[in-house]
C-alpha positions as CSV (number, residue, x, y, z in Angstrom):
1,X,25.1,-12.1,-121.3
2,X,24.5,-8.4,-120.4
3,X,26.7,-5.9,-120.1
4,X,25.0,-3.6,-117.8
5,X,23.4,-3.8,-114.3
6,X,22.6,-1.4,-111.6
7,X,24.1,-0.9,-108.4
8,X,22.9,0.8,-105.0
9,X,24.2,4.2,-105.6
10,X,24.7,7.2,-104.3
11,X,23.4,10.5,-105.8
12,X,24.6,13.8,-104.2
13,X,21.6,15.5,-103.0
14,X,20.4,18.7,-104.7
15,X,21.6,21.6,-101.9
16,X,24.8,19.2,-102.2
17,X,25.7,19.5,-105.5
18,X,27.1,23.0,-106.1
19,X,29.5,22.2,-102.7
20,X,30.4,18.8,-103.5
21,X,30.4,18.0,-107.0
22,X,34.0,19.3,-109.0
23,X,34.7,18.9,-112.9
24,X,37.1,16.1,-113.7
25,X,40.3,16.3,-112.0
26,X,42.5,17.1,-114.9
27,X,40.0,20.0,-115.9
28,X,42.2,22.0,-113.1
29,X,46.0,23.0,-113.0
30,X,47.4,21.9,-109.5
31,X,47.3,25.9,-108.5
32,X,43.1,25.7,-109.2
33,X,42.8,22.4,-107.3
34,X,44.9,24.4,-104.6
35,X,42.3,27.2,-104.4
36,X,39.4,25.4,-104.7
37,X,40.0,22.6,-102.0
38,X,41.1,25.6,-99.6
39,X,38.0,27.3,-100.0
40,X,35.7,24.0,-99.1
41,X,36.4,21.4,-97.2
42,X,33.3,19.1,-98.8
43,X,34.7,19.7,-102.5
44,X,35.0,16.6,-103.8
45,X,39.1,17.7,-105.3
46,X,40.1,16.7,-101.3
47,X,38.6,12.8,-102.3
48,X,40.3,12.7,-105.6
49,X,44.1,14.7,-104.2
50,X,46.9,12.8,-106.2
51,X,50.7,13.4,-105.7
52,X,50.6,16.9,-107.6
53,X,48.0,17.9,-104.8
54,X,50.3,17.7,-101.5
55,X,53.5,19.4,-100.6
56,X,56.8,18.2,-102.4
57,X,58.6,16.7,-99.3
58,X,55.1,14.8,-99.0
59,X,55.1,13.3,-102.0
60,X,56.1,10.1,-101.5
61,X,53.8,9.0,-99.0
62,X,51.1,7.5,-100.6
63,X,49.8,5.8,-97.6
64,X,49.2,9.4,-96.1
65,X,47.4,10.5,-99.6
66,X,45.3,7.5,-99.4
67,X,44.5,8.3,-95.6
68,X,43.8,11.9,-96.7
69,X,41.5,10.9,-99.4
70,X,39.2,8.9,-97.1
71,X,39.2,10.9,-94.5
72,X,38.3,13.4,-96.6
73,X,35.1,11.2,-98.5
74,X,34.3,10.1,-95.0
75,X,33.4,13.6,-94.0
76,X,31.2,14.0,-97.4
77,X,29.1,11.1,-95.6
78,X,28.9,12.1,-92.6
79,X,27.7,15.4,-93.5
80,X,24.8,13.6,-94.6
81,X,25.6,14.7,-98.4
82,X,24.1,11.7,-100.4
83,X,21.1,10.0,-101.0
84,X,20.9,6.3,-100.8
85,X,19.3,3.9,-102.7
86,X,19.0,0.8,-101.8
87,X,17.7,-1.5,-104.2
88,X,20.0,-1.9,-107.6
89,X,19.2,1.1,-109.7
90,X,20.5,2.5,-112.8
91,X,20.9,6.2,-113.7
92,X,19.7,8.3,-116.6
93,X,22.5,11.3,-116.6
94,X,21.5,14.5,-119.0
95,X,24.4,16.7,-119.3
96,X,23.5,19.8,-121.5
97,X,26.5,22.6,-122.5
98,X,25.0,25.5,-124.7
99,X,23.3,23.5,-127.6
100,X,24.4,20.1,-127.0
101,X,22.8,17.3,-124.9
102,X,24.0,14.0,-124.4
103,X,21.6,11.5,-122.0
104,X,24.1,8.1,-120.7
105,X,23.1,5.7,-118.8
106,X,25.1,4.8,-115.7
107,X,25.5,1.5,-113.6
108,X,28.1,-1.1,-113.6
109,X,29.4,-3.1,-116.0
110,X,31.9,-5.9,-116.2
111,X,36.1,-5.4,-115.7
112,X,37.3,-6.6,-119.0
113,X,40.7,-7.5,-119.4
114,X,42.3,-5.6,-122.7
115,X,41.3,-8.4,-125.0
116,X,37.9,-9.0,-123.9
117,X,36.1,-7.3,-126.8
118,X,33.3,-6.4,-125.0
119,X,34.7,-2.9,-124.2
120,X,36.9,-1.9,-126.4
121,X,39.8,0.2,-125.4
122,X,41.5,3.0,-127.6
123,X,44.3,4.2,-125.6
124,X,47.3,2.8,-123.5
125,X,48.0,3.9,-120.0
126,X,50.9,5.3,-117.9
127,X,51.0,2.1,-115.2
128,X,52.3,4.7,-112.3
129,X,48.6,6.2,-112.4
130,X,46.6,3.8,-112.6
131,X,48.3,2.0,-109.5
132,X,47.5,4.8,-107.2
133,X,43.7,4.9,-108.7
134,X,43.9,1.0,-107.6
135,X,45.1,1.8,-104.4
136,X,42.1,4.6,-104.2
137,X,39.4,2.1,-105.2
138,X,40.5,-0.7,-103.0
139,X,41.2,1.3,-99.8
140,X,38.6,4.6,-99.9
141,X,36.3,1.4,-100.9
142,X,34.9,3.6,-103.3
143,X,34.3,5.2,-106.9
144,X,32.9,8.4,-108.2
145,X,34.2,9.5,-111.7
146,X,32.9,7.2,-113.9
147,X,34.3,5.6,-116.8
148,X,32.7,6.7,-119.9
149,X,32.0,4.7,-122.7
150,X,29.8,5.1,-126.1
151,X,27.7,2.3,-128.5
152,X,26.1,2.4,-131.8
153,X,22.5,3.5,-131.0
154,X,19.7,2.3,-132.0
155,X,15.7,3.7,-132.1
156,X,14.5,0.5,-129.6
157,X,17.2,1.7,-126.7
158,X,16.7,5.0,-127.9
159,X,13.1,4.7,-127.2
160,X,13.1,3.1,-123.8
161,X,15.5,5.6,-122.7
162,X,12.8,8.2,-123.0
163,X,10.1,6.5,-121.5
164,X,12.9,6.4,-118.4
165,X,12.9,10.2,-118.6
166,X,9.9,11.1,-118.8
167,X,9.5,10.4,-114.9
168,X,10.5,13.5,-112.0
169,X,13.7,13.7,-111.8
170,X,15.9,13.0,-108.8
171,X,18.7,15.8,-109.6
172,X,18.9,18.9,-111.4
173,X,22.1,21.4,-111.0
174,X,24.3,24.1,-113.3
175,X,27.6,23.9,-112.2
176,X,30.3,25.6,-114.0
177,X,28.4,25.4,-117.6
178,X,26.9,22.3,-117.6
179,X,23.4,21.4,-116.4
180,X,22.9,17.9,-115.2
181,X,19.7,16.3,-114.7
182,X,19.6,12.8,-113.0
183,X,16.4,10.3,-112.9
184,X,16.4,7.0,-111.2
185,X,16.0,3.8,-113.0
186,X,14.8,0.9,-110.9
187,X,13.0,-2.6,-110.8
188,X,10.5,-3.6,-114.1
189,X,12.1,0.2,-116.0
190,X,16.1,-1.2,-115.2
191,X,15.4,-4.4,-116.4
192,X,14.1,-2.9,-119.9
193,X,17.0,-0.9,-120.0
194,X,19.3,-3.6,-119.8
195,X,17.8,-5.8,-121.5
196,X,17.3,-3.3,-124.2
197,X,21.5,-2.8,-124.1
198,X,21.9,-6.6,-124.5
199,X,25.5,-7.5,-125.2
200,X,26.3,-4.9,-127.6
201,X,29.7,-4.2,-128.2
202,X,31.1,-0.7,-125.6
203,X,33.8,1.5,-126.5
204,X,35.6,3.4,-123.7
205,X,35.9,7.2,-125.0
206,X,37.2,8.5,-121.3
207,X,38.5,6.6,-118.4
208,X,41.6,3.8,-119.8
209,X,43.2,4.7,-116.4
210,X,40.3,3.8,-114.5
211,X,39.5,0.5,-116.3
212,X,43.1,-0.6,-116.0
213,X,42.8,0.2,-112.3
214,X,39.6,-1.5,-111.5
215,X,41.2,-4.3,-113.6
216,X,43.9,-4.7,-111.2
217,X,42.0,-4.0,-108.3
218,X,40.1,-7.3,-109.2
219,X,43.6,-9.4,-110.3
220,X,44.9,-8.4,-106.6
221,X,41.9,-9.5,-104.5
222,X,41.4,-12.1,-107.2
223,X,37.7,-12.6,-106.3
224,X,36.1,-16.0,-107.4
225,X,32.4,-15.0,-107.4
226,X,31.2,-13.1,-110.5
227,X,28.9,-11.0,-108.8
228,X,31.7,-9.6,-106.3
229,X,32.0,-5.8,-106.5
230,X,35.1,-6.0,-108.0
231,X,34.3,-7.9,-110.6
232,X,31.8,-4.9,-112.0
233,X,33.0,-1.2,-111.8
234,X,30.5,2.2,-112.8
235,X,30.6,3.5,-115.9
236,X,28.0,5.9,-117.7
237,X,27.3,4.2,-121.7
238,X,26.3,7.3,-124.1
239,X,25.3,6.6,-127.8
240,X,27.2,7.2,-130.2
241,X,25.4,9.9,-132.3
242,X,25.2,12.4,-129.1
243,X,29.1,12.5,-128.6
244,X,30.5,15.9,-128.7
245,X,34.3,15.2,-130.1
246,X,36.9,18.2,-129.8
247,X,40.5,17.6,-131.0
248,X,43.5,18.0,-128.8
249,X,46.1,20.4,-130.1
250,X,50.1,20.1,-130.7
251,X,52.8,22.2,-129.3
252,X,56.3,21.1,-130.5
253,X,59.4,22.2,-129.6
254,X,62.9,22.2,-132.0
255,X,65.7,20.8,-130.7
256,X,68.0,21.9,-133.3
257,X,66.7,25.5,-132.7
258,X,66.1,26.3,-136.2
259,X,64.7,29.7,-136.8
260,X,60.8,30.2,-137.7
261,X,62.2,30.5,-141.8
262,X,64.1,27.5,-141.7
263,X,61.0,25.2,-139.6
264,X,58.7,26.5,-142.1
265,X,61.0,25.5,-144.7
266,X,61.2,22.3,-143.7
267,X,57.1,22.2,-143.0
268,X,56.9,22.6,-146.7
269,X,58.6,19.8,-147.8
270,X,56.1,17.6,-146.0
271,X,52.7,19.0,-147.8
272,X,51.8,22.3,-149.1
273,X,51.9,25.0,-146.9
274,X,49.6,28.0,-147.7
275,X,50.1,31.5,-145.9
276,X,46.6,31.8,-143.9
277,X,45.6,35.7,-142.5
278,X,45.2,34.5,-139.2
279,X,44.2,31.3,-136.8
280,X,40.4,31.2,-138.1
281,X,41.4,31.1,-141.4
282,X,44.1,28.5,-140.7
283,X,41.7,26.3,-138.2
284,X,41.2,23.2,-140.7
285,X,37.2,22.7,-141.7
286,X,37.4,19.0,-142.3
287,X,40.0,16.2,-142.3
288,X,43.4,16.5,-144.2
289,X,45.1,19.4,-142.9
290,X,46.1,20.9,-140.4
291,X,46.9,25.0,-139.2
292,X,50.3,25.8,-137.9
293,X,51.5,28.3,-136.0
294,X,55.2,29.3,-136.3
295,X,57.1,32.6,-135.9
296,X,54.1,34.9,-135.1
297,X,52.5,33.6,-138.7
298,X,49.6,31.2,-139.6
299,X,49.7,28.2,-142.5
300,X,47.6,25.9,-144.1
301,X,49.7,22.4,-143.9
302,X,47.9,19.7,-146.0
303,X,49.0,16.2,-144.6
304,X,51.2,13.4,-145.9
305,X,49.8,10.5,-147.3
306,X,49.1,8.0,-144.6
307,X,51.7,5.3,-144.0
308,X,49.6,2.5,-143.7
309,X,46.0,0.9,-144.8
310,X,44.7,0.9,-141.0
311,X,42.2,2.9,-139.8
312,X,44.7,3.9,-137.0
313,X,46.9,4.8,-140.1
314,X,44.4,7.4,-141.7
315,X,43.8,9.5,-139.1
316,X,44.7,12.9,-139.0
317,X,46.7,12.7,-136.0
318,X,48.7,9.6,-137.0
319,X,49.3,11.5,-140.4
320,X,51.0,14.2,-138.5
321,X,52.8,12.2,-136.2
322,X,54.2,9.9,-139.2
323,X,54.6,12.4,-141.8
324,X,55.4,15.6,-139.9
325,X,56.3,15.6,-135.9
326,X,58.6,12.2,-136.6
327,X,60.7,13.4,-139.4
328,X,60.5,17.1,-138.8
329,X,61.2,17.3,-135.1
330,X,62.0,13.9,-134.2
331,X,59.3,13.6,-132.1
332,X,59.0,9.6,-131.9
333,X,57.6,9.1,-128.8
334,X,54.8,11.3,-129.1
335,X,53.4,10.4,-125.4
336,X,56.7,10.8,-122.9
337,X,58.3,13.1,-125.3
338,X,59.0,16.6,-123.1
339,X,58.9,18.4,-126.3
340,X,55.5,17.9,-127.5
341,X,52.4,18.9,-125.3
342,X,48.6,19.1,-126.2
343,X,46.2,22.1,-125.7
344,X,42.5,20.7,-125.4
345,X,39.9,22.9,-127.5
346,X,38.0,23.8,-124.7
347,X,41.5,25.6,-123.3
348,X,41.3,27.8,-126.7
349,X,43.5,28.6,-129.9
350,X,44.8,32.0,-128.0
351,X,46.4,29.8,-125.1
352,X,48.4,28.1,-127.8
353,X,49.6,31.2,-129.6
354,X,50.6,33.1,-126.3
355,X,52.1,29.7,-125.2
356,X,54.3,29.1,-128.6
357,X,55.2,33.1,-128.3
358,X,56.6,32.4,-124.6
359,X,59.5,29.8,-125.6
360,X,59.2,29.9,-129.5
361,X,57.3,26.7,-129.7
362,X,55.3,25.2,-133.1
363,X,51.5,24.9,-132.8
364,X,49.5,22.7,-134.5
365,X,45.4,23.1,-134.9
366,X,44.0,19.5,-135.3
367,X,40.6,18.6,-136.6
368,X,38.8,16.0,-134.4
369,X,39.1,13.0,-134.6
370,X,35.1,11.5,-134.9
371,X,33.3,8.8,-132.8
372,X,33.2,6.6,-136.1
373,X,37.5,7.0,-136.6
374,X,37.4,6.2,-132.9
375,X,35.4,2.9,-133.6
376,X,37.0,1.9,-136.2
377,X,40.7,1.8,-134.5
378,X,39.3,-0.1,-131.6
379,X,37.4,-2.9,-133.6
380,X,40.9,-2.8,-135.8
381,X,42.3,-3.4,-131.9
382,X,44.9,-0.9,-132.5
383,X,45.9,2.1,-130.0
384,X,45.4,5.7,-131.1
385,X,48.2,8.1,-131.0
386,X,48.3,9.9,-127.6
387,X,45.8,13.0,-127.2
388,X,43.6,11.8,-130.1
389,X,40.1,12.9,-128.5
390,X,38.8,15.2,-126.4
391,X,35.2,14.3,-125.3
392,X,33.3,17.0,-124.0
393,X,31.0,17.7,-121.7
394,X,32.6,15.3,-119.3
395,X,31.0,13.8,-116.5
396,X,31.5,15.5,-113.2
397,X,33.1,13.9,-110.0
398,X,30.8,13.0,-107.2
399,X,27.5,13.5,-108.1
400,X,27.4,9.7,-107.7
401,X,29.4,7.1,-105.1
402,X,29.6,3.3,-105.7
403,X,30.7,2.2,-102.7
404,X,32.1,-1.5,-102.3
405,X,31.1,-2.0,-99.3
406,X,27.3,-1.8,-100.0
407,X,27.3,-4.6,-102.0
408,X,28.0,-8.0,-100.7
409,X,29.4,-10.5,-102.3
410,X,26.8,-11.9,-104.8
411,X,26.2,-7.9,-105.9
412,X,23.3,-7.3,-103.7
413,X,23.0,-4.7,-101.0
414,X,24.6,-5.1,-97.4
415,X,22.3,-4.8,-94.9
């Protein structure tokens, strides 16, 4: 069995894109979301508005958000925005940052439940999210950020992938740094590209929220057809050796309120700590260690042993969780705990120094975690500690719609 098809998408159409298309919703703080939905009416932030986006007293009517949301995607139509096409198709989708270039290819593929190891999953989920994305997917009828995943490559798909590209494209656009190209994929050139896929094994790298959402937006409707919509949701499949992997960094708070002497005291006893002159020269080059910020001064912290012979055990981040944030600052909970957040790298090593200086916090400069680590965890089906990865570029929201109600219910197109 394959696990990839196409779908009759939607692509946003080229004098479209700058209006329409957004960065992935967490890329904002609510106060940029705020601005940039005000400013446009046809951004696509008004389709993806979660409680954070609406006044407080508000809040708690999520049937109003939901109204809001396709209201809002409804006017994107009707402003004759996207281009349809018809027949099944797959995507090729290009995203280029600076040097790097990654190519994915986007359709649909099956909703797995967490034990189906076809797509492998890497992360748990906070349920409270993923039921409103449920609620979003089964009553705006529709989906547009896609959930990414990654495979181990090889020169066969490699190959047919560029034969797909080498066509006109049906997209090209810059939008805040990253240049996206889009070709479309249909009929005899699809069915190489999935059969060139096959059944190989997918591991999600963004998007747990949005699998767990589409997986319970099929358990509610509980369709008996395997070809029903909701029995496939969009996802865009890069390989594995074009992943760009960033790390997510830690800022910890003390509870005791120990003074920056007595914390790095205590740092010491966990590994050696060497004095660094500033942030570069603390910024680890390879796994191991870690740089730490503390009192206005930059260290070298080499990292505990890990606790375990897992490949969740070994990684960087569990060996400062286990060996350091646990015993240290009693950070046990790493992912509801309010005294530990994460800094993406994108978001920069000055943000974390001027937010440690503003209430005295800890930071800690990761090295990233790689695709292979990432791999190895999920075939290991273990979890990774919160904030592991940070996979950039990611793919932005709306340049293409699935829309449920487009396909009937053996997966071909409504007419």
């Amino acid at each position: 069995m394959t696990v990839l098809r196409g779908f009759p998408g939607l692509v946003i159409g080229t004098e479209w894109a700058d209006r329409v298309t957004t960065g992935p919703y967490d890329a904002y703080t609510p106060k940029q979301r705020a601005a940039l939905a005000e400013a446009n009416p046809y951004s696509f932030l008004h389709v993806t508005r979660s409680q954070e986006d609406v006044p407080t007293d508000q809040q708690d009517d999520i049937d109003g958000l939901i109204a809001g949301c396709a209201t809002s995607m409804q006017r994107i139509y009707d402003a004759g925005a996207y281009v349809e096409h018809g027949e099944p198709s797959l995507f090729l989708y290009r995203m280029e940052v600076g040097d790097h270039s990654q190519t994915g290819i986007l359709g649909v593929v099956p909703v797995t439940d967490p034990d189906d190891r076809r797509i492998l999953r890497h992360e748990s989920v906070r349920p409270g999210r993923a039921d409103l994305l449920t609620r979003h997917l089964l009553e705006v009828g529709m989906s547009s950020s896609p959930i990414s995943l990654t495979y181990r490559t090889d020169e066969a798909l490699d190959s047919v992938i560029a034969s797909c590209t080498a066509g006109q494209p049906i997209l090209e656009s810059t939008s805040e740094g990253v240049h996206q190209t889009v070709w479309a994929v249909a009929g005899g050139d699809a069915d190489a590209l999935i059969g060139a896929m096959g059944d190989r094994t997918l591991y999600v790298t963004d998007g747990h929220h949005r699998l767990a959402a589409a997986e319970e937006a099929r358990n509610r409707v509980a369709p008996t057809h395997p070809d029903h919509p909701l029995q496939w949701t969009e996802a865009v499949l890069f390989p594995d050796a074009q992943m760009l992997v960033l790390p997510f960094h830690r800022r910890v708070g003390d509870r005791a309120g120990r003074s920056a002497a007595t914390i790095i005291e205590a740092l010491s006893e966990c590994g050696p700590l060497q004095p660094r002159a500033d942030a570069e020269d603390a910024r680890p080059t390879g796994p191991g260690t870690v740089g730490v910020y503390v009192g206005g001064q930059w260290f070298s912290l080499e990292l505990p042993a890990a606790t375990g012979s897992r490949a969740v055990d070994r990684l960087d981040v569990s060996r400062l969780q286990d060996g350091v944030l646990a015993p240290t600052f009693g950070i046990t909970d790493p992912g509801s705990d309010p005294m530990i957040d994460y800094i993406p790298e994108p978001v920069g090593i000055t943000a974390l120094v001027r937010r440690c200086d503003a209430d005295d916090r800890v930071g800690f400069v990761v090295h990233a975690t790689s695709v292979g680590e990432l791999m190895a965890v999920a075939d290991d089906n273990d979890l990774m500690p919160p904030k592991s990865s940070y996979f950039e570029p990611k793919p932005r929201s709306g340049v293409f719609v699935r829309r449920l109600d487009r396909e009937g219910p053996t997966g071909t197109t409504s007419r």
